[in-house]
C-alpha positions in Angstrom: 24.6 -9.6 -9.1 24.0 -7.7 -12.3 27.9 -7.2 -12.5 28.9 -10.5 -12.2 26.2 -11.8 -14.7 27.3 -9.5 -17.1 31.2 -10.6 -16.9 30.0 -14.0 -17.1 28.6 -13.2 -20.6 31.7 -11.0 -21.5 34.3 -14.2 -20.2 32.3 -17.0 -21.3 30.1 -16.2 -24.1 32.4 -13.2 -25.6 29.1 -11.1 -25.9 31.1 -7.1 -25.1 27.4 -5.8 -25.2 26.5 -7.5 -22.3 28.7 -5.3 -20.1 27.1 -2.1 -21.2 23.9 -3.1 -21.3 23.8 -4.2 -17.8 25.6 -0.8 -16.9 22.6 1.6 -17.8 19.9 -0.7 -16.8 21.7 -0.5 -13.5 22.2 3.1 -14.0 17.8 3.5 -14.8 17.4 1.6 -11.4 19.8 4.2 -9.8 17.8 7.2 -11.0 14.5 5.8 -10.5 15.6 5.6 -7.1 16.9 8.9 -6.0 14.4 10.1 -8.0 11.6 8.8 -5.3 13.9 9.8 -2.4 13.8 12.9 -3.8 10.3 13.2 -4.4 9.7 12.2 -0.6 12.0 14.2 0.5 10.6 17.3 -0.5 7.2 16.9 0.1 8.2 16.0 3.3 10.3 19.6 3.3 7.3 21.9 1.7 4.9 20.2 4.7 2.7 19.8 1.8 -1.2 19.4 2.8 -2.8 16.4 3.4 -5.7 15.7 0.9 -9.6 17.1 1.6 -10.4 13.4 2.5 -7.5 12.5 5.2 -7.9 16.1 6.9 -11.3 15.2 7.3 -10.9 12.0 9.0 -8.4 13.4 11.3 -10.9 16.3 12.1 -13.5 14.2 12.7 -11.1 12.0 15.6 -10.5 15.2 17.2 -14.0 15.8 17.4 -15.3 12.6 19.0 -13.1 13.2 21.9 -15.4 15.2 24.8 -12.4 18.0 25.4 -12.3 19.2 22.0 -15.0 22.3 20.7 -13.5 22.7 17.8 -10.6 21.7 14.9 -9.6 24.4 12.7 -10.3 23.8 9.1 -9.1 26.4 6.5 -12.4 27.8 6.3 -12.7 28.1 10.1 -8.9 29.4 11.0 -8.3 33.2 11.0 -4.4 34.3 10.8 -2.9 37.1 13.0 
């Protein structure tokens, strides 16, 4: 849409700025894109930690069910 606005202002109104000023505000919308996909992406990819507040909800779900003693926490979890 952008690109045809901006010929329409190049053919009609002979206004040559229009063209490249349309090309990087298209170009900013590009990056500011890929730049969230990004973003996502790796956070997905590091299996980065929920915050204190969400782990905590989730722990206390387990915990209401009768089958479940215990959720490990950080502070409760020992590594082999």
């Amino acid at each position: 849409m952008a690109v045809i606005v901006a010929i329409l202002l190049v053919s009609e109104l002979d206004w040559v700025m229009a063209d490249p000023i349309f090309g990087a505000a298209i170009a900013f919308y590009i990056i500011c894109s890929a730049y969230r996909i990004v973003h996502n992406s790796l956070n997905m990819l590091i299996d980065r930690e929920l915050p204190d507040t969400e782990s905590e909800k989730i722990r206390q779900i387990g915990l209401k069910h009768e089958v479940v003693e215990l959720v490990p926490t950080s502070s409760n979890c020992i590594l082999k």
